[in-house]
Steps between C-alpha positions, in 0.01 A plus 500: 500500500322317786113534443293589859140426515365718794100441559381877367353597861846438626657705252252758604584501835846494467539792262230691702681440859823588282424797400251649783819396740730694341270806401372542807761424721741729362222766505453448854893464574583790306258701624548458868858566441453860358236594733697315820914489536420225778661167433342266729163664440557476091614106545214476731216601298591386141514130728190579613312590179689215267411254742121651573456519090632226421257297724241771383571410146477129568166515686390671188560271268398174709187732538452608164594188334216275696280769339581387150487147599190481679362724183615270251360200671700173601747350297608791259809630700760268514739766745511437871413780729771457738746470227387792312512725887835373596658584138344868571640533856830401395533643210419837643695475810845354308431839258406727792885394656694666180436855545528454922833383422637763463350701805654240689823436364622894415530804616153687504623792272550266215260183587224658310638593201654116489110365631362680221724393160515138670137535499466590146794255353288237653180619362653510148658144558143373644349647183762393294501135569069502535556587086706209445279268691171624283653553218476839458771758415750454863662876427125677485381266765818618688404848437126482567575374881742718569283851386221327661652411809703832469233737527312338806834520671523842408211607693644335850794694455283841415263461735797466804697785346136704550416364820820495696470867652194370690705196675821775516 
């Protein structure tokens, strides 16, 4: 097996943009879609919001991560910045794209229900292979992301089945 050395920060950033792309883009997509049977307005807005968090989500941790360095004094962080802000953006844009998919690509009766279980095969297989990489049991790992992830989904999709009378 091919051994990857990832600087920990990185592997922060990439699991976090991972993960927050797909939770709360499917949220968002899945939500829209039961409280709005628009289309263009669904594809519309869960562009909008991956894109916005994404950069969101980057900001924060070029933001955040200066904290800790400038805390820690010069010379004990060895991560770049930049580095650490792209891996964030992309990471949580390229995740954000898997449960959009879907909206795009199918009809709009079953898109969600294919967004969703996309969504969580993904989350398992993020957690899955994060266990292998720390050594840690990959099944549980596997497991852990996807009830994790699962749940915060879970409220997008309530909280648009409750609020789509208002927008109806």
């Amino acid at each position: 097996m091919m051994k990857v050395n990832i600087h920990e920060d990185y592997l922060r950033s990439l699991l976090f943009g991972l993960q927050d792309g797909l939770v709360s883009t499917t949220g968002v997509v899945v939500g829209i879609t039961i409280g709005v049977q628009d289309k263009p307005v669904i594809i519309l807005a869960s562009l909008v919001a991956v894109t916005v968090e994404a950069s969101s989500m980057a900001a924060g941790q070029y933001s955040s991560e200066k904290a800790v360095h400038q805390m820690a004094g010069k010379g004990k962080h060895t991560d770049n910045l930049i580095v650490g802000a792209t891996v964030m953006f992309l990471a949580y844009l390229v995740a954000g794209l898997i449960p959009i998919a879907p909206i795009v690509l199918l009809e709009l009766s079953l898109a969600p229900v294919i967004s969703m279980f996309s969504s969580f095969a993904a989350l398992y297989i993020l957690g899955y292979l994060k266990g292998r990489m720390v050594k840690h049991s990959p099944m549980t790992s596997g497991l852990e992301m996807l009830l994790i992830g699962g749940v915060a989904t879970t409220l997008g999709i309530v909280v648009g089945y409750l609020l789509r009378t208002m927008v109806n």
